[in-house]
SELUMLUM-234649 format. One line per field, with one value per atom (N, C-alpha, C): x, y, z; atom name. Coordinates in steps of 0.2 Angstrom, whole numbers, plus 5000, padded with zeros to 4 digits. Atoms other than C-alpha are relative to their C-alpha. Layout:
x = (X,...)
y = (Y,...)
z = (Z,...)
a = (CA,...)
//
This chain:
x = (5005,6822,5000,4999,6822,4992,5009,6806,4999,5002,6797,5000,5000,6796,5008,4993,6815,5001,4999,6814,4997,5004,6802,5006,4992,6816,5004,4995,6828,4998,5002,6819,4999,5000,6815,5006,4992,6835,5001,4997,6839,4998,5004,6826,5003,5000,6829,5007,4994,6847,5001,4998,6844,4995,5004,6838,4994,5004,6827,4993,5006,6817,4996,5003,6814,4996,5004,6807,4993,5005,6796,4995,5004,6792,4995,5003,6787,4994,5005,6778,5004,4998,6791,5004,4996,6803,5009,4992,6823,5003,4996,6829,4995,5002,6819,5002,4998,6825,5008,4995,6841,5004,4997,6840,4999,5001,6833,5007,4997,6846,5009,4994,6861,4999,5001,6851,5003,4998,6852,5009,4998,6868,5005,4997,6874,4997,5005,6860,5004,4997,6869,5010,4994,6887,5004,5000,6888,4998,5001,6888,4992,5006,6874,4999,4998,6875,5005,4993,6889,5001,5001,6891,5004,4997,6896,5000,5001,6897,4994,5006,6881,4994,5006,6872,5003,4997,6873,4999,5000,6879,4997,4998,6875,5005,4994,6890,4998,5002,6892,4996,5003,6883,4991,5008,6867,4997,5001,6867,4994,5002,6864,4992,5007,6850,4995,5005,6842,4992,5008,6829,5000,5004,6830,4996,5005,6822,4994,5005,6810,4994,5006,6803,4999,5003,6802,4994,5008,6791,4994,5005,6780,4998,5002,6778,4998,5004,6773,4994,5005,6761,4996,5006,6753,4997,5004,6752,4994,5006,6743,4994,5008,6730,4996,5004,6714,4998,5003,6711,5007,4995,6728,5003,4998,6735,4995,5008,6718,5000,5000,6718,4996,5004,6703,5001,4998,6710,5006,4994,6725,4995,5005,6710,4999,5000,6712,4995,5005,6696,4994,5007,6679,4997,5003,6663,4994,5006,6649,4994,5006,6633,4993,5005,6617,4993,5003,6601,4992,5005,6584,5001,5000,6581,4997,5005,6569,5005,4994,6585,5002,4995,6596,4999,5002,6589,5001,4999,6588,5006,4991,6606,5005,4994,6616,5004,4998,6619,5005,5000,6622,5006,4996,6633,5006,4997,6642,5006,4998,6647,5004,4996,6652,5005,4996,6663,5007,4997,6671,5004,4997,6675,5005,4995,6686,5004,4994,6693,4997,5001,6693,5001,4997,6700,4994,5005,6685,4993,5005,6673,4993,5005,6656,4995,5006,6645,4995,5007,6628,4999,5002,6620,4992,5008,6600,5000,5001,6593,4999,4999,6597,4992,5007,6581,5000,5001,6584,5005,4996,6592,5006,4995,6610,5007,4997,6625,5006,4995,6633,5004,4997,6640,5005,4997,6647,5006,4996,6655,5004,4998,6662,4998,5002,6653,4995,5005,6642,5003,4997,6651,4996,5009,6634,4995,5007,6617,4993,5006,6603,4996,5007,6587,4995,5003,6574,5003,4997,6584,4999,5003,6581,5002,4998,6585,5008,4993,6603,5002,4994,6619,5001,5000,6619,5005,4994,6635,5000,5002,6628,5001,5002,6632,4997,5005,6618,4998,4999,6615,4991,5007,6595,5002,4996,6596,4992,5008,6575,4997,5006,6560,4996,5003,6550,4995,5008,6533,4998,5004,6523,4995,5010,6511,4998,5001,6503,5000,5002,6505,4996,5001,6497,4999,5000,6494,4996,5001,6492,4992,5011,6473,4997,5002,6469,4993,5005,6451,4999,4999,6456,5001,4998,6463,4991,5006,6443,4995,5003,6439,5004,4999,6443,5003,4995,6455,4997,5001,6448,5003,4999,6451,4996,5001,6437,5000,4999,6440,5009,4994,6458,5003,4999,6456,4993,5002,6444,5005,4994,6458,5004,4998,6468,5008,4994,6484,5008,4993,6503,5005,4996,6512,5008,4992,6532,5003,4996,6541,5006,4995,6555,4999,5000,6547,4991,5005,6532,4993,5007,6521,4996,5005,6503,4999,5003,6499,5006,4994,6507,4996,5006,6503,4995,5009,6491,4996,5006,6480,4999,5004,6480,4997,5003,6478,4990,5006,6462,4997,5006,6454,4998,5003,6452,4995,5005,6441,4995,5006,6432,5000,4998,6441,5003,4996,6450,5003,4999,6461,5003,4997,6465,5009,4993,6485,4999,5000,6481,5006,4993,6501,5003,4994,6516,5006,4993,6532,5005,4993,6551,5004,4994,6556,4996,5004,6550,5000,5002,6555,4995,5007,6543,4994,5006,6528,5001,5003,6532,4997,5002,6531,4994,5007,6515,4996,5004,6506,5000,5001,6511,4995,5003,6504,4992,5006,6489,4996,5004,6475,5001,5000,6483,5005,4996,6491,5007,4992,6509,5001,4999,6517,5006,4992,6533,5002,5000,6541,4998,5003,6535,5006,4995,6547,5005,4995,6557,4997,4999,6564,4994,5007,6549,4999,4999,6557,4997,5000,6557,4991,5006,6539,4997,5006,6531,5003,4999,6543,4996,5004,6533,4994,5010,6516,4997,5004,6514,4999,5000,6507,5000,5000,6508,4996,5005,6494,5002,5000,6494,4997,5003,6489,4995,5004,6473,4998,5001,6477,5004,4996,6486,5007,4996,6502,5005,4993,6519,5003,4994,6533,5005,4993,6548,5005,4994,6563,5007,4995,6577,5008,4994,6595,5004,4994,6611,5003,4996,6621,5006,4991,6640,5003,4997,6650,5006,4994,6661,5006,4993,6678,5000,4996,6676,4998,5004,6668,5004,4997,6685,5005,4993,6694,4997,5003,6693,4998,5002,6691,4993,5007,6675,4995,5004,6669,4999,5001,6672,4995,5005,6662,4994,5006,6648,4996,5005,6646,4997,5003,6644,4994,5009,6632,4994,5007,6622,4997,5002,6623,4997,5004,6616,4994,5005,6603,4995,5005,6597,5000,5000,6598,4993,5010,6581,4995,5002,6576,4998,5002,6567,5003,4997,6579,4999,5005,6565,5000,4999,6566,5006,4993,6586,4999,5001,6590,5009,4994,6606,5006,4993,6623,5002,4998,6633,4998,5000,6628,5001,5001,6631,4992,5008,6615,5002,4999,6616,5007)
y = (5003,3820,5004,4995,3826,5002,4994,3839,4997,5002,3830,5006,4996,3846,5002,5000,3846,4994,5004,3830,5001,4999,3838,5003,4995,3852,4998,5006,3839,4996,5004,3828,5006,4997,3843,5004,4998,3850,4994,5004,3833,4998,5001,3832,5004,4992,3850,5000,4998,3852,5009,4995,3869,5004,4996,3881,5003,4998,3892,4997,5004,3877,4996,5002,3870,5002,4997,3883,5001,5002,3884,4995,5005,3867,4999,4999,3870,5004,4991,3887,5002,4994,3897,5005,4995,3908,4997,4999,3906,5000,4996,3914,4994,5005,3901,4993,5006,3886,4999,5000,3892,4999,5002,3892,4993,5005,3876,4993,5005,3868,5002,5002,3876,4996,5003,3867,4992,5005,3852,4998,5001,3854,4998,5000,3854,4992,5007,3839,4994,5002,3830,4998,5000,3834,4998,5000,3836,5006,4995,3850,4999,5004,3840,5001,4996,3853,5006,4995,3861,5004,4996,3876,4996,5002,3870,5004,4993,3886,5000,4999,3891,4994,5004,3878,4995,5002,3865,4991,5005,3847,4996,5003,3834,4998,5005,3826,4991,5006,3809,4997,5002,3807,5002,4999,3817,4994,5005,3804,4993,5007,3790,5003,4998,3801,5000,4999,3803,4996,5007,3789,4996,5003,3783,5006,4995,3801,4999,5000,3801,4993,5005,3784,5000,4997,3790,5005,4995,3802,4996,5002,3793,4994,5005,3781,5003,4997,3795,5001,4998,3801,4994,5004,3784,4998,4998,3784,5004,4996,3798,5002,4999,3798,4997,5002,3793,4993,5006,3775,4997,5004,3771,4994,5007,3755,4994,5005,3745,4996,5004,3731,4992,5004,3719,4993,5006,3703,4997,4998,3708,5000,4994,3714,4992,5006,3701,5006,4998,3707,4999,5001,3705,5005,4992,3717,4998,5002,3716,5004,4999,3719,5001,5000,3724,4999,4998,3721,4992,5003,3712,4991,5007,3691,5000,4999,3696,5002,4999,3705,4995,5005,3694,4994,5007,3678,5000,5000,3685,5005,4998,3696,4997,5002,3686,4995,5004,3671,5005,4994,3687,5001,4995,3697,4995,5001,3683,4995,5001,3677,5006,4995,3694,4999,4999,3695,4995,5005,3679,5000,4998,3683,5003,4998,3696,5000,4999,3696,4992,5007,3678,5001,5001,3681,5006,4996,3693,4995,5006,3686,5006,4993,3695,4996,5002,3691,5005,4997,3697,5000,4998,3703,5001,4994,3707,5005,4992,3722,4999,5000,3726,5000,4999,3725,5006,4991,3743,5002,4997,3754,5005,4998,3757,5005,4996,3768,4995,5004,3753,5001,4998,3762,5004,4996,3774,4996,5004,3761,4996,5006,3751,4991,5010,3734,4999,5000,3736,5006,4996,3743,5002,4997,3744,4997,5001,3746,4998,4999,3741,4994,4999,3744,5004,4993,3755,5004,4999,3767,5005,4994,3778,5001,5000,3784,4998,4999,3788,5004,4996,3797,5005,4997,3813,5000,4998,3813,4993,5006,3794,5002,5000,3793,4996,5006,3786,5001,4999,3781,4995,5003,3777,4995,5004,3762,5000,5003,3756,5001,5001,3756,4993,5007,3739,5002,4998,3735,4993,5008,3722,4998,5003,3710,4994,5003,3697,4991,5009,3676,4994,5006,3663,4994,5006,3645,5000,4999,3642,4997,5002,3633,5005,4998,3647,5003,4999,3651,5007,4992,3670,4999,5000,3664,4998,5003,3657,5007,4994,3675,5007,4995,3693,5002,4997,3699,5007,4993,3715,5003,4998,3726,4996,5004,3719,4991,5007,3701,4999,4999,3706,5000,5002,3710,4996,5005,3697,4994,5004,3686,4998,5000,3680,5001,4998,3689,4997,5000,3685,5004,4994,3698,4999,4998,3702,5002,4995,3710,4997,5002,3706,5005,4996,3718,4997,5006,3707,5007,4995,3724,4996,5005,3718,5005,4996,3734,5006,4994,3746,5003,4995,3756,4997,5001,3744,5001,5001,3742,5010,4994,3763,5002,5002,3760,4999,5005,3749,5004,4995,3761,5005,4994,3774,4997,5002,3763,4997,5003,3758,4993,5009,3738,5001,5003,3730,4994,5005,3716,4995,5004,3702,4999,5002,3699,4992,5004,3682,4997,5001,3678,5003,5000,3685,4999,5006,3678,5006,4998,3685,5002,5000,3682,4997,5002,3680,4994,5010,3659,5001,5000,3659,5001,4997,3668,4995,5004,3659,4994,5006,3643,4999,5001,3646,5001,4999,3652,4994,5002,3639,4992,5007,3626,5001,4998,3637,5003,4995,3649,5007,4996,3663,5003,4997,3676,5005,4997,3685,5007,4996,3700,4997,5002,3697,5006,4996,3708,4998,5005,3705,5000,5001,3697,4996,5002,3690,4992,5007,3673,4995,5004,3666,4992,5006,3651,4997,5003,3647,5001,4997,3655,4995,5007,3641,4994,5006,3627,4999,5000,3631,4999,5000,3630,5006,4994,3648,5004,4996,3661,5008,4992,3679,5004,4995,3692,5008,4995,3710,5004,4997,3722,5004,4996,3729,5006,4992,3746,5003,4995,3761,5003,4999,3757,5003,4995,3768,4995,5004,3759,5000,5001,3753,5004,4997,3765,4997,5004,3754,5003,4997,3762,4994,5001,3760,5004,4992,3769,4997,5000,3769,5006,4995,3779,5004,4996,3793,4999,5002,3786,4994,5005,3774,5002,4997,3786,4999,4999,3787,4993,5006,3770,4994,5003,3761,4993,5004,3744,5000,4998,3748,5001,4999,3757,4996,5007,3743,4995,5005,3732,5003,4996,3745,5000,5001,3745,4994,5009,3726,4998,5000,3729,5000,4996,3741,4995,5001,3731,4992,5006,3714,5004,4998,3723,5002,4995,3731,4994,5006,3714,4999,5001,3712,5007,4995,3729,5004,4996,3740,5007,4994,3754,5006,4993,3768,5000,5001,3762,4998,5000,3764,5008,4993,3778,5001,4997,3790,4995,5002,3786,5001,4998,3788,5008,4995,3803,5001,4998,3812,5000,5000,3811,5001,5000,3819,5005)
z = (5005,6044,4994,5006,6026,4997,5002,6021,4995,5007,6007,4998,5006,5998,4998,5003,5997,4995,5005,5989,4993,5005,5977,4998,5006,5970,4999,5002,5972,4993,5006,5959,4993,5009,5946,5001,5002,5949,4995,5002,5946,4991,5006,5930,4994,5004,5923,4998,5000,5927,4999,5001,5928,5005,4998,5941,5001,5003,5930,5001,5002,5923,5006,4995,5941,5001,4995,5948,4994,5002,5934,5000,4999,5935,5006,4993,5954,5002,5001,5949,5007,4994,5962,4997,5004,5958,5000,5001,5954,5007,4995,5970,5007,4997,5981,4999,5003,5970,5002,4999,5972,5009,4996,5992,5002,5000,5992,4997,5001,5982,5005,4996,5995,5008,4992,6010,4997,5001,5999,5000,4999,5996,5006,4995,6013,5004,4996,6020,4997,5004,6005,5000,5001,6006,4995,5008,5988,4995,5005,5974,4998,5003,5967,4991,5010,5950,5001,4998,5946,4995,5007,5934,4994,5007,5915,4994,5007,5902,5003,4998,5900,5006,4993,5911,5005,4995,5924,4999,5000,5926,5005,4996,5937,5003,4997,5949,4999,4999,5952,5005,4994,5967,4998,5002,5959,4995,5007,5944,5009,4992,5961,5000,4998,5966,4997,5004,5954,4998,4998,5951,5005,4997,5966,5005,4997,5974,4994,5005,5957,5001,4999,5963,5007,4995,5983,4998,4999,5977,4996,5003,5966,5003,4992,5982,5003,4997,5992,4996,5003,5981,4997,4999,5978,5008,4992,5998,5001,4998,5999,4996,5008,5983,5005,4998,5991,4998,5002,5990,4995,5002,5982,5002,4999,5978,5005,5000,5981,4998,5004,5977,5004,4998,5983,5002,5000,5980,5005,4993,5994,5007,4993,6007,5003,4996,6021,5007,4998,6031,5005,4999,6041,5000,5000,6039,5004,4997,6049,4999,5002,6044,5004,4994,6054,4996,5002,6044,5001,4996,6045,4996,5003,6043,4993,5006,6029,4992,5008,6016,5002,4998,6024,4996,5003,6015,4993,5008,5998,4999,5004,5995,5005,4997,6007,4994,5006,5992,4995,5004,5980,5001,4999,5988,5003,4999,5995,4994,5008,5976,4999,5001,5973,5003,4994,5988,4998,5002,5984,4994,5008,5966,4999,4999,5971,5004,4992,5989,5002,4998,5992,5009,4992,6012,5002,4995,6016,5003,4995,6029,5000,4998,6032,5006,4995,6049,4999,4999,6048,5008,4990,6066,4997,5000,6067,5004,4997,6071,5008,4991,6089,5001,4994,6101,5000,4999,6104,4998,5005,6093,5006,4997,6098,4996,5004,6092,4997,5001,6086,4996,5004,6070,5001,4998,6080,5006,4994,6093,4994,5004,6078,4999,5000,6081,4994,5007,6065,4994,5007,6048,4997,5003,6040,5000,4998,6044,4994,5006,6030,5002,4998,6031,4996,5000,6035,5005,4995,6041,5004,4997,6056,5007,4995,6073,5001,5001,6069,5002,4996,6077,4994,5007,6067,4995,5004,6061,4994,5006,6052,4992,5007,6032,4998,5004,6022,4994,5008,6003,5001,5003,5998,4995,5006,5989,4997,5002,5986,5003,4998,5986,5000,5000,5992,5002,4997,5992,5003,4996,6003,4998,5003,5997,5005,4996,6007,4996,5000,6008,5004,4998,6012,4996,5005,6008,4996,5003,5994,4996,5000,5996,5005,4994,6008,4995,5003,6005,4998,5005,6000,4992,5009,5984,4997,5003,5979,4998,5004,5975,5001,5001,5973,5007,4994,5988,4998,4998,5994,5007,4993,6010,5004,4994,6018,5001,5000,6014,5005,4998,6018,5006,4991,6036,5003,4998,6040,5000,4999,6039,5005,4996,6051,4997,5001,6053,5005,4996,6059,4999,5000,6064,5002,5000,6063,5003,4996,6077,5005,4994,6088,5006,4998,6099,5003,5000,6098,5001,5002,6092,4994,5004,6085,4993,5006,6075,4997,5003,6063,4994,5006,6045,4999,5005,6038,5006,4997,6053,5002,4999,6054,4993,5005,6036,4999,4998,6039,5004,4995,6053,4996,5004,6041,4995,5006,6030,5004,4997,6046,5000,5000,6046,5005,4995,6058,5000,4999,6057,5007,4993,6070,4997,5002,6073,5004,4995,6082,5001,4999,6080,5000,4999,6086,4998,4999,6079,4998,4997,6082,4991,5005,6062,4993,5007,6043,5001,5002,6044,5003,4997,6056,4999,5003,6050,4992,5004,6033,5001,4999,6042,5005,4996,6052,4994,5006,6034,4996,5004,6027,5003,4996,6040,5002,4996,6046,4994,5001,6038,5002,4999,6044,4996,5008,6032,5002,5001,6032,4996,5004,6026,4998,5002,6014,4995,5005,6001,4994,5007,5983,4995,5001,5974,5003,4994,5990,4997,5001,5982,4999,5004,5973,5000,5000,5972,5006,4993,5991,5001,4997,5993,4995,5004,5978,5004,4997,5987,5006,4996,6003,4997,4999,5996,5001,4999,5997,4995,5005,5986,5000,4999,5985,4998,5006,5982,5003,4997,5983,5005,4993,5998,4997,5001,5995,5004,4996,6003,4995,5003,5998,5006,4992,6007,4997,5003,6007,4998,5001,6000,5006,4994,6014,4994,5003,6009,5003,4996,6010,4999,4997,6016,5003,4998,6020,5006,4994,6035,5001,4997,6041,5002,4996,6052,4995,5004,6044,5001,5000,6049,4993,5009,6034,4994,5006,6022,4997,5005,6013,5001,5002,6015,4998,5007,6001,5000,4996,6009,5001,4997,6017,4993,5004,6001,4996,5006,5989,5004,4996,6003,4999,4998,6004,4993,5010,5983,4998,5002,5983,5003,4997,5997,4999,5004,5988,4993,5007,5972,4999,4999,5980,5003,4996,5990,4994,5006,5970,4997,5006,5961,5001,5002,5953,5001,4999,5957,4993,5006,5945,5000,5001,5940,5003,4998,5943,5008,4991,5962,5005,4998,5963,5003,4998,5975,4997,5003,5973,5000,4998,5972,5009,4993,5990,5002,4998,6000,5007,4996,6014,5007,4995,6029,5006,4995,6044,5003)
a = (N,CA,C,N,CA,C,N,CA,C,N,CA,C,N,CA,C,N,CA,C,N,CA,C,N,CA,C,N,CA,C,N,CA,C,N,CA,C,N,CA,C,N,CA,C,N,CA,C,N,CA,C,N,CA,C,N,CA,C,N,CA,C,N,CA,C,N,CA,C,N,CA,C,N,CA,C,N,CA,C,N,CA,C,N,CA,C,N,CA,C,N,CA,C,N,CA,C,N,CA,C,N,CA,C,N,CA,C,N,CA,C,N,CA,C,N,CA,C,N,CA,C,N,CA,C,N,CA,C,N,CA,C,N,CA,C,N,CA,C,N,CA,C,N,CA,C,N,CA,C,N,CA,C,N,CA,C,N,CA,C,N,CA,C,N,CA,C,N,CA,C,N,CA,C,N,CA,C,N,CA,C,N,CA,C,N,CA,C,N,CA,C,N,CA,C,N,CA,C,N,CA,C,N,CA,C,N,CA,C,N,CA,C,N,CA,C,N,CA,C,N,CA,C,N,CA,C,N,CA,C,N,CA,C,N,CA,C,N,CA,C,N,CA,C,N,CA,C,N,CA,C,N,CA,C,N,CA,C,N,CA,C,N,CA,C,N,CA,C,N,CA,C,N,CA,C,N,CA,C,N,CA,C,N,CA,C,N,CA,C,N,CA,C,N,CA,C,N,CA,C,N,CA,C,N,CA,C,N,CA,C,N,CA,C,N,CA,C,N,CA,C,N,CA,C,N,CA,C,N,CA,C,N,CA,C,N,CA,C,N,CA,C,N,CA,C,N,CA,C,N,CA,C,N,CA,C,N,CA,C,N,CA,C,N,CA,C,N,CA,C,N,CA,C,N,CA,C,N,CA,C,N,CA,C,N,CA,C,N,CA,C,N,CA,C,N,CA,C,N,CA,C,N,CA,C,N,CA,C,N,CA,C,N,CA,C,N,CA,C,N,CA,C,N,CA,C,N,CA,C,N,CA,C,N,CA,C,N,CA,C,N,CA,C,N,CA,C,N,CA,C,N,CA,C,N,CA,C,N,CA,C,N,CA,C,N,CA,C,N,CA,C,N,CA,C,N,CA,C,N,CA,C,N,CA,C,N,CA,C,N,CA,C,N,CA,C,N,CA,C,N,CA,C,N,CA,C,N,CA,C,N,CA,C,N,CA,C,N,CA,C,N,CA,C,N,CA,C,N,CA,C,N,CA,C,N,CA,C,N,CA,C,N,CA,C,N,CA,C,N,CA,C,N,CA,C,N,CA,C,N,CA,C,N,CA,C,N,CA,C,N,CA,C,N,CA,C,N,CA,C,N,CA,C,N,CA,C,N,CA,C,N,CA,C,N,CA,C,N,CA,C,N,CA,C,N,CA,C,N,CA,C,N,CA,C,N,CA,C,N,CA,C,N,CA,C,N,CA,C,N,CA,C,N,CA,C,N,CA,C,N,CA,C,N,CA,C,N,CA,C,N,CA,C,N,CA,C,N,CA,C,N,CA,C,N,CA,C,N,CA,C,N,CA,C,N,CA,C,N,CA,C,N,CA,C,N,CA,C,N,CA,C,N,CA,C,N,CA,C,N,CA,C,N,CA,C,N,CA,C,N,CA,C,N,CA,C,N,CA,C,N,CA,C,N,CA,C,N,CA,C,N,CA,C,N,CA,C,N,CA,C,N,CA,C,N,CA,C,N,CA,C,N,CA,C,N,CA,C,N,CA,C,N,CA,C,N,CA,C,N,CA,C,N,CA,C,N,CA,C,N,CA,C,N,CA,C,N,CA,C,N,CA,C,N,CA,C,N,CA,C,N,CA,C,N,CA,C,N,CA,C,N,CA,C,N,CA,C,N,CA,C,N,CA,C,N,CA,C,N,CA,C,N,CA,C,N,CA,C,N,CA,C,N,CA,C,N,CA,C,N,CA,C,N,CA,C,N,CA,C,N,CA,C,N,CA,C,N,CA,C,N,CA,C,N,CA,C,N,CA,C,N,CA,C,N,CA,C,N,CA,C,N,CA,C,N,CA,C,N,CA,C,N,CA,C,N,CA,C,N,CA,C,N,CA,C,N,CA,C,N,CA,C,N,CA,C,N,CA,C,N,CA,C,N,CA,C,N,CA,C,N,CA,C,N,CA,C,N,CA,C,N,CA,C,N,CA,C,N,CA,C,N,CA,C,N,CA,C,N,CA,C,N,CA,C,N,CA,C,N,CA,C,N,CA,C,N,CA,C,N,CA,C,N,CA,C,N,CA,C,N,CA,C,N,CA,C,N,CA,C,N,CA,C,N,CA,C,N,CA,C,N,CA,C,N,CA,C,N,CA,C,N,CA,C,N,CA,C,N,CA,C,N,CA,C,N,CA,C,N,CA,C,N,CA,C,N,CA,C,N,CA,C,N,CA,C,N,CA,C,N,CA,C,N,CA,C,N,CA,C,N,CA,C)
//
């Protein structure tokens, strides 16, 4: 098998035509170019360059070699650039996705426009977040996780994308809108709760305790349709993100007010396993990811570029 760096002195003999200037081209010395080109010779079975007065000619067999070793190498070396020869409209693909019904509804439209636009032959299946948190990312059955994200394998890469904030819906005659929304009107209210876990309480209601409230959760349900569509049939209220497709939320009959507390913002992420941090496939899915998940987002609530986590 022939040593790509013999192909390499081989190409600047064959450029230079001269020893000296090879080795300069290579940065070696003379006396290493020189034994370089007696292995050649021999692997070859050909002079290759042959003294002429002061300098050196090609043979007729070196002329042959010449552009076609000058474009083996410029083949290997688009081989091995990082992300070479890319080219998304070629990318025959699927990426699987792990993230809640609640994004899901508003960037799947989005991102699947994107996606389309350039790799017509990539597929994306969506998965909900596991029951219990697995090392899916690590096992390969989920390419990227977004979210809020947490309870990751440490070796996990993760890029912050936003901040979201949560406001509260109900119907749109519900007798909250007939005055000022306060806390305590707020949790007087009847609540439906969110979980696939089918947990009643979380920040606001530690929220609420510290101000001496209490709200009732007197529903349960698995998934946002659902909370939307008991809100919109019932007097009981929801949580949504503010924002989240406005359209669908006036079609329903529903309206949206702010959360009269002083709540964190969801910090929404990304994650993926480091075996795909560099191939360029994945990355280009992961940018269209990030850049449907930001659509309509207030620039000052965009998190970094890609980084390393964990």
């Amino acid at each position: 098998m022939m040593d790509l760096n013999l192909l390499r002195v081989l190409d600047a003999l064959l450029q230079e035509n001269s020893v000296t200037r090879a080795a300069e081209r290579l940065g070696t010395s003379p006396a290493a170019v020189s034994r370089t080109l007696a292995r050649l010779r021999r692997a070859v079975g050909d002079p290759l360059l042959v003294r002429a007065g002061q300098g050196m000619v090609a043979t007729p067999r070196a002329l042959e070699l010449r552009d076609e070793v000058s474009a083996l190498l410029r083949g290997c070396d688009q081989v091995l650039r990082p992300g070479a020869g890319f080219d998304a409209v070629h990318l025959q693909r699927t990426f699987t996705v792990q993230t809640t019904e609640l994004l899901l509804a508003k960037l799947a439209g989005t991102l699947t426009d994107r996606i389309r636009a350039e790799a017509p032959q990539v597929d994306v299946v969506f998965l909900p977040e596991a029951v219990e948190g697995g090392p899916a990312l690590r096992q390969g059955t989920v390419d990227v996780e977004l979210g809020v994200i947490g309870h990751l394998d440490p070796e996990i890469r993760t890029r912050r994308l936003t901040r979201l904030r949560l406001v509260g819906v109900a119907r749109a005659g519900h007798p909250l809108f007939d005055g000022r929304i306060d806390a305590r009107r707020f949790a007087a209210a009847g609540h439906i709760g969110i979980s696939r876990l089918g947990k009643r309480f979380g920040p606001i209601d530690t929220v609420l305790a510290e101000r001496g409230l209490k709200r009732r959760v007197a529903v349960v349900v698995p998934s946002h349709t659902s909370a939307m569509m008991l809100a919109r049939d019932t007097d009981l209220v929801a949580l949504t993100l503010a924002d989240w497709l406005p359209g669908t939320v006036a079609a329903l009959g529903l309206r949206t007010f702010p959360i009269p507390l002083d709540l964190a913002p969801l910090e929404l992420g990304m994650a993926w396993h480091p075996r795909n941090a560099a191939d360029p496939g994945h990355r280009w899915f992961r940018d269209h990811l990030a850049a449907a998940a930001l659509a309509g987002s207030e620039p000052g609530d965009r998190g970094a570029p890609e980084f390393t986590g964990g």
